[in-house]
C-alpha positions as CSV (number, residue, x, y, z in Angstrom):
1,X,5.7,-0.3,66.4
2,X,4.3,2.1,68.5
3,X,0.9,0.3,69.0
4,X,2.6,-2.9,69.0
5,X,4.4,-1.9,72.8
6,X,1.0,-0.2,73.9
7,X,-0.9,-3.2,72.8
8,X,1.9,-5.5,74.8
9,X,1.6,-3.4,77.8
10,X,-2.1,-3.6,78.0
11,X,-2.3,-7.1,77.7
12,X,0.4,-7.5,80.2
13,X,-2.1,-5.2,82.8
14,X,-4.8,-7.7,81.8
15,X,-3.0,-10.7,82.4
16,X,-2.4,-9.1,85.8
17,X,-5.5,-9.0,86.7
18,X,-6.1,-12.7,85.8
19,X,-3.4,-13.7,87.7
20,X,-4.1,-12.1,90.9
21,X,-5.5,-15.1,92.2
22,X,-2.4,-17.3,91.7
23,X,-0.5,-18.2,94.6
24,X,3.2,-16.2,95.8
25,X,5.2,-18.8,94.3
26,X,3.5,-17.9,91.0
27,X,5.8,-15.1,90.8
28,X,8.5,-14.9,88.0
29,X,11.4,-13.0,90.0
30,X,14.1,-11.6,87.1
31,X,17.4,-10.6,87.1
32,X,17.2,-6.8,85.0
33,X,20.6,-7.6,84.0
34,X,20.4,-5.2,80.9
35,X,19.0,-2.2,82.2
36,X,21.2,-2.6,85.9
37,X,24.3,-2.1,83.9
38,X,23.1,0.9,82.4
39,X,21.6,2.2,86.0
40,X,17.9,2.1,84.5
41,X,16.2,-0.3,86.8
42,X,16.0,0.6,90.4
43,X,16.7,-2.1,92.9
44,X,18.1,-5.6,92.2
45,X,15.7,-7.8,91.6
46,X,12.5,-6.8,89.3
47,X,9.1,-8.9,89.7
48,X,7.3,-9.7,86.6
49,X,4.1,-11.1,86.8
50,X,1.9,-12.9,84.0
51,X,2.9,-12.2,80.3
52,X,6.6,-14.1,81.0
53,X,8.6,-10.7,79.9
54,X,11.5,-9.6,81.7
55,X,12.4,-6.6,82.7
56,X,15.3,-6.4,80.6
57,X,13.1,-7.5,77.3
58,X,10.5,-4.5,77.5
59,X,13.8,-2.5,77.7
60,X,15.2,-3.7,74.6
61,X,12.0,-3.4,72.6
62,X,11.0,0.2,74.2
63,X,15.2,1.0,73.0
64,X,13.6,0.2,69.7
65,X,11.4,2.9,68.7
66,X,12.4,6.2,67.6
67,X,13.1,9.0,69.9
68,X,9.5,10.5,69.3
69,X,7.7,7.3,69.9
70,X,9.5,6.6,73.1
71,X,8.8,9.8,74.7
72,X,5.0,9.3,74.0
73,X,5.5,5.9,75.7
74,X,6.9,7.1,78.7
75,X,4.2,9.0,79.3
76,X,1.8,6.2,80.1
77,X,4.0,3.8,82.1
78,X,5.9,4.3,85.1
79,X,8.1,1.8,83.5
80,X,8.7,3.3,80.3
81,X,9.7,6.7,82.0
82,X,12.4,4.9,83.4
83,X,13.6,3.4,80.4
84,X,13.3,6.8,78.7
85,X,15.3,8.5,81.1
86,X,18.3,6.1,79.3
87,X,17.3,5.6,76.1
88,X,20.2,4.9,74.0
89,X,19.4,6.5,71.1
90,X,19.6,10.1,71.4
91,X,17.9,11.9,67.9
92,X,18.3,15.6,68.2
93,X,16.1,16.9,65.1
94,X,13.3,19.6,64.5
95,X,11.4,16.4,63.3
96,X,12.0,14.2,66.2
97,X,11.7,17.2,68.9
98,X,7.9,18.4,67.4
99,X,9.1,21.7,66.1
100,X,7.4,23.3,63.5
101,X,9.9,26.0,61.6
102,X,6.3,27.5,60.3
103,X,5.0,28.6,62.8
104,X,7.8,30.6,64.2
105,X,10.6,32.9,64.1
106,X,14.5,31.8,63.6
107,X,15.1,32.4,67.0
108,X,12.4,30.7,68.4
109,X,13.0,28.5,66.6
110,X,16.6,27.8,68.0
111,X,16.0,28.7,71.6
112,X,13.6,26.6,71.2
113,X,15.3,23.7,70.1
114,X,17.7,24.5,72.7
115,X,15.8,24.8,75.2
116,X,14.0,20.5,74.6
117,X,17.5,19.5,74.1
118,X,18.5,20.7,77.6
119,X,15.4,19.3,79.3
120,X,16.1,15.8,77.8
121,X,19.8,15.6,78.5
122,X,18.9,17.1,82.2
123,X,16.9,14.1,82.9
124,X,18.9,11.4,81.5
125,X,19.7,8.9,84.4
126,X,22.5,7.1,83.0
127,X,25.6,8.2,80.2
128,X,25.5,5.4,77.9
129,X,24.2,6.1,74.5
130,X,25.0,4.6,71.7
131,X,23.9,6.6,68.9
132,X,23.6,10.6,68.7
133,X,22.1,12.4,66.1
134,X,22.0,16.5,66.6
135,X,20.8,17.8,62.6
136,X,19.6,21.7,63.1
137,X,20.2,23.8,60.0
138,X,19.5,27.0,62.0
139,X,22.4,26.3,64.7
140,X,23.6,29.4,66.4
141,X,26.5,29.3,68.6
142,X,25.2,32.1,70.7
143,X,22.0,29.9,71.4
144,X,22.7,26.3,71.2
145,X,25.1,24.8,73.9
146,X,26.4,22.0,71.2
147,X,29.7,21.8,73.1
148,X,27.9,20.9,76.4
149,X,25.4,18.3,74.7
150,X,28.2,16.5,73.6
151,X,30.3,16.6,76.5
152,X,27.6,14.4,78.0
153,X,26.7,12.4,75.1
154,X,29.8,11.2,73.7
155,X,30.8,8.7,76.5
156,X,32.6,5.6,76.1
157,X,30.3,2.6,74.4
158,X,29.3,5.1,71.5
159,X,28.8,3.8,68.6
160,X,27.5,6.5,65.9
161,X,27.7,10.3,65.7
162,X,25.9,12.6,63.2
163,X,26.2,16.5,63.6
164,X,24.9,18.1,60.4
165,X,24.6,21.8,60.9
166,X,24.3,25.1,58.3
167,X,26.5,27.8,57.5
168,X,24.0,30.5,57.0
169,X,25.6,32.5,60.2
170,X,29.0,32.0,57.9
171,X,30.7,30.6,60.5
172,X,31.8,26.7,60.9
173,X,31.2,25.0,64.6
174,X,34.1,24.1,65.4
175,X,33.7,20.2,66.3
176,X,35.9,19.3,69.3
177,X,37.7,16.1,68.5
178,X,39.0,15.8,72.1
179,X,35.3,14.5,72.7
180,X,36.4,11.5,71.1
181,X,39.3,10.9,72.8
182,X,40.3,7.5,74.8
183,X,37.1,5.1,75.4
184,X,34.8,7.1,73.2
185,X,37.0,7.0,70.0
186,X,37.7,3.0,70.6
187,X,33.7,2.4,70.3
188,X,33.3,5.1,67.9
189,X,32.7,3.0,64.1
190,X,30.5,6.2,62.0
191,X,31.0,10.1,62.0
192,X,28.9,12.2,59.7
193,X,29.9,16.2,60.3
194,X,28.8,19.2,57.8
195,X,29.4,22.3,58.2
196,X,32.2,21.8,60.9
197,X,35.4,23.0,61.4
198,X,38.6,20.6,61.8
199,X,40.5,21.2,65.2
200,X,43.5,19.3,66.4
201,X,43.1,15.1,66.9
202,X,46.4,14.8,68.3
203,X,46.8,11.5,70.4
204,X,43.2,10.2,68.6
205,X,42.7,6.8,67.7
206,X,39.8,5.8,66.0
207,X,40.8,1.8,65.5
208,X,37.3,0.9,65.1
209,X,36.1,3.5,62.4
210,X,34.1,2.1,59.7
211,X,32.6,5.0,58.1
212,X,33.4,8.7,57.9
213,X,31.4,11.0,56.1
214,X,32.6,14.6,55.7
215,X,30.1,17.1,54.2
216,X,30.8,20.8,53.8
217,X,33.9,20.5,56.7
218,X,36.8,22.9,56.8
219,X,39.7,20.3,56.4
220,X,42.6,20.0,54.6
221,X,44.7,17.3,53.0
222,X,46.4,17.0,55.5
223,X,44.4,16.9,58.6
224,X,42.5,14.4,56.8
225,X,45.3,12.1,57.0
226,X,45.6,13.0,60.2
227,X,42.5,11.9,61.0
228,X,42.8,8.8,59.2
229,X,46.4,7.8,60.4
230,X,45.2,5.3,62.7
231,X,41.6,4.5,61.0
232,X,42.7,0.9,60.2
233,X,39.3,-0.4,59.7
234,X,37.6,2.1,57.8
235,X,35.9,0.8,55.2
236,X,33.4,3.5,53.2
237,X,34.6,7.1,53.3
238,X,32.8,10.4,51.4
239,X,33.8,13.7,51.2
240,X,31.7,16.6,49.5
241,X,31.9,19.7,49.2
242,X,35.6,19.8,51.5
243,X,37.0,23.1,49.6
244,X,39.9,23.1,51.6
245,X,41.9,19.9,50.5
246,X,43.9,20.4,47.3
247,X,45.8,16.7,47.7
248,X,44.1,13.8,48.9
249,X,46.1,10.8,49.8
250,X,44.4,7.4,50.8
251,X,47.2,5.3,51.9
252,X,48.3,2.2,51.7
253,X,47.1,1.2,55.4
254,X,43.2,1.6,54.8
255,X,43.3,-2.1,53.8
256,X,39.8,-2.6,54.5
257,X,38.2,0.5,52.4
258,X,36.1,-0.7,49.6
259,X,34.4,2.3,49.1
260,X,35.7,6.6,48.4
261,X,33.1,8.9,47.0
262,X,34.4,12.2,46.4
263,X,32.1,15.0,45.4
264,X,32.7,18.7,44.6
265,X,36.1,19.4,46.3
266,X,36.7,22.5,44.2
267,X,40.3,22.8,45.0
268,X,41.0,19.2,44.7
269,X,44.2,19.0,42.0
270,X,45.2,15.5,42.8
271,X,44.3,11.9,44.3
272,X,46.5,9.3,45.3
273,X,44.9,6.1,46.0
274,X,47.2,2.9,47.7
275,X,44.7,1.6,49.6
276,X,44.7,-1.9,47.5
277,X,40.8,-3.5,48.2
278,X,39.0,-0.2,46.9
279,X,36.2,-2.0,45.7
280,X,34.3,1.3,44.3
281,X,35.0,4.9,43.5
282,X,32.7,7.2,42.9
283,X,34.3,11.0,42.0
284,X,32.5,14.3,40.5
285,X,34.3,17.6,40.2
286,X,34.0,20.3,37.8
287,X,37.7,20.6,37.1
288,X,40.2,18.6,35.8
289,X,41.9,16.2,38.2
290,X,45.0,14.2,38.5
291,X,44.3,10.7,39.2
292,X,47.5,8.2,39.3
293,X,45.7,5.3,40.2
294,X,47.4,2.5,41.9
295,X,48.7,0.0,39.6
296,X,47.5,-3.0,42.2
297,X,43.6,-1.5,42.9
298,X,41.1,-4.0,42.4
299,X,38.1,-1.5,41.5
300,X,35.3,-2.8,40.1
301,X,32.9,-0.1,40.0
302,X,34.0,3.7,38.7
303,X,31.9,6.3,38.3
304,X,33.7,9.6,36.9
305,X,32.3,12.5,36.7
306,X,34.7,16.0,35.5
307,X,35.8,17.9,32.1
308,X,37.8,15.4,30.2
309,X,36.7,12.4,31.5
310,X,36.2,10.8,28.3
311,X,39.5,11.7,26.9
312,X,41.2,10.6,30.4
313,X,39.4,6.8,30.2
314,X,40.9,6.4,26.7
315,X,44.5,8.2,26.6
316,X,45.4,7.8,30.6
317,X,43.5,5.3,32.0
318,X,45.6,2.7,33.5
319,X,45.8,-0.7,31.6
320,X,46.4,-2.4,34.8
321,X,42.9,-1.6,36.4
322,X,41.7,-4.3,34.2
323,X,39.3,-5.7,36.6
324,X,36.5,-3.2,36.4
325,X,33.3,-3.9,35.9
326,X,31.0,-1.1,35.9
327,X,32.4,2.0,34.8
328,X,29.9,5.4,34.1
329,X,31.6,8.4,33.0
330,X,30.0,11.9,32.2
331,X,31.8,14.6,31.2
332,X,30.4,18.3,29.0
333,X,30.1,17.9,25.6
334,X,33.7,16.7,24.4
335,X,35.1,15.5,21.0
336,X,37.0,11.8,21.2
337,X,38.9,10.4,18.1
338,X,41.2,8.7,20.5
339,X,41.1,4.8,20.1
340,X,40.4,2.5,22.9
341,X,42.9,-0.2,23.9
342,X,40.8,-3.4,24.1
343,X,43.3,-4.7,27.0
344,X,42.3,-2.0,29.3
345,X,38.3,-3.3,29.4
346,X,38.8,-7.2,30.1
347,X,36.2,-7.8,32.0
348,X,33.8,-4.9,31.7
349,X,29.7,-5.4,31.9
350,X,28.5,-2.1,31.7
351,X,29.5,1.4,30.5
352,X,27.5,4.5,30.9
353,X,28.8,7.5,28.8
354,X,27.4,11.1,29.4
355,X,28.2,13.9,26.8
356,X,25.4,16.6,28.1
357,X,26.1,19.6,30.1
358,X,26.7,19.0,33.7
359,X,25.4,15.9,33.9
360,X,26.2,14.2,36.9
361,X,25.4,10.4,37.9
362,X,22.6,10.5,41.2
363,X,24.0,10.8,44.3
């Protein structure tokens, strides 16, 4: 895509040249009104001569590329440097930042990774972004200034947020919710933490939540349902690895979630699911689990993964989930004599059963 914009923007210069000739009135005067919201363009009016693209079009396709790419552009056009200096897109990542953990140290590594991350933010021009990604498995909270980055980053008009860190140091970042709150957790519609700490959301409202993804996070129960007290249109939510929740309760007001994957919540003893459109369910633990499904779910596809599960589906599996379709259960090496109901399968297309070791369906 790359060589596509480079390829535009050279044929624009040549075009240029052509129309030098062509009388003043020739001119195609634009209204930038895209990048004047955002405070990209400098000056009201933009001219645009020749290839018959605004202003505000070169700025949507240069938003486009990936982080990398649009930092090599803006190193060939005035014009582009503009538009990096507000990219919306903000991908924080050894990959997308050029850093090579071979050929260094840890800690030069992270300082760094620090140290790019700061230059970019310092030259931002404008606080909207829209999506923030910020994956570094060496974080160090004596190093990194993660609190700071997304103090500026998480503004209102955000749409996604990924933080995926390590826990090598032993220690959780605690994630500061409060970054969320007011106009940034209205826009915000997909979190993905790992190795984060849960802190206080008191007064957050996250009506616009679609997905939440939880890997590795010290949570509980419930906090979680703190979290997701007013997360009215969440619709796919996973947790793996959370070894701090013992209950999980999805309740009755997620009306819109069609999709729970739980994996490897080792101190998970019991789910309660009321949240009546779950479409699919997808849970893997290596211990037995209480599961008093919802008489009115609608699942369709279940995929269950734990000791027992062979013996749950045929002696406690609710006759009144009668509507699934796909159903995939592994479980270690068990013995069954119990007799299946027919009722309970009415409309079943396809069963995977498991019996090896620790088998476990992809993730």
């Amino acid at each position: 895509m790359l060589n596509r914009v480079m390829w535009m923007q050279q044929e624009s210069r040549h075009r240029q040249i052509q129309a030098h000739d062509r009388p003043a009135d020739s001119t195609v005067h634009i209204k930038d009104s895209t990048c004047k919201q955002d405070d990209c363009s400098q000056g009201g009016e933009t001219q645009c001569r020749g290839p018959h693209l605004p202003e505000d079009i070169w700025c949507h396709i240069y938003f486009l590329l990936p982080m990398r790419d649009a930092a090599r552009a803006a190193c060939v056009s005035n014009v582009f440097q503009r538009f990096w200096r507000c990219h919306p897109n903000l991908d924080f990542s050894m990959k997308a930042l050029g850093i090579d953990k071979r050929s260094c140290g840890g800690d030069e590594i992270t300082r760094n990774f620090t140290s790019k991350v700061d230059q970019i933010l310092k030259n931002r021009s404008c606080i909207v972004t829209k999506r923030v990604e910020i994956v570094f498995r060496l974080y160090s909270d004596q190093v990194c200034n993660l609190d700071r980055w997304l103090q500026i980053v998480v503004t209102p008009g955000i749409e996604e947020l990924t933080v995926q860190l390590s826990t090598k140091s032993g220690r959780y970042y605690n994630f500061p919710w409060s970054v969320l709150a007011n106009e940034s957790g209205n826009s915000i519609q997909y979190i993905n933490l790992s190795c984060c700490a849960f802190s206080s959301t008191t007064g957050l409202c996250l009506k616009n939540l679609s997905r939440l993804e939880l890997c590795d996070v010290d949570i509980t129960g419930d906090q979680l349902g703190s979290l997701l007290h007013n997360s009215f249109a969440l619709q796919r939510l996973k947790l793996r690895c959370c070894k701090n929740i013992s209950c999980l309760k999805i309740p009755f007001h997620l009306q819109q979630l069609e999709y729970l994957e739980v994996f490897d919540c080792s101190l998970l003893h019991v789910i309660e699911i009321k949240a009546q459109n779950l479409y699919n369910f997808q849970f893997r633990s290596h211990t037995q689990v209480q599961l008093p499904l919802g008489v009115a779910l609608q699942l369709k596809k279940l995929v269950m993964s734990f000791p027992g599960a062979v013996s749950y589906v045929c002696a406690d599996f609710p006759s009144s989930l009668q509507y699934v379709e796909a159903l995939t259960i592994c479980s270690s090496y068990e013995m069954i004599d119990t007799p299946v109901l027919p009722s309970k399968f009415l409309h079943l297309k396809y069963l995977s059963v498991d019996l090896s070791a620790a088998a476990f369906p992809p993730t």
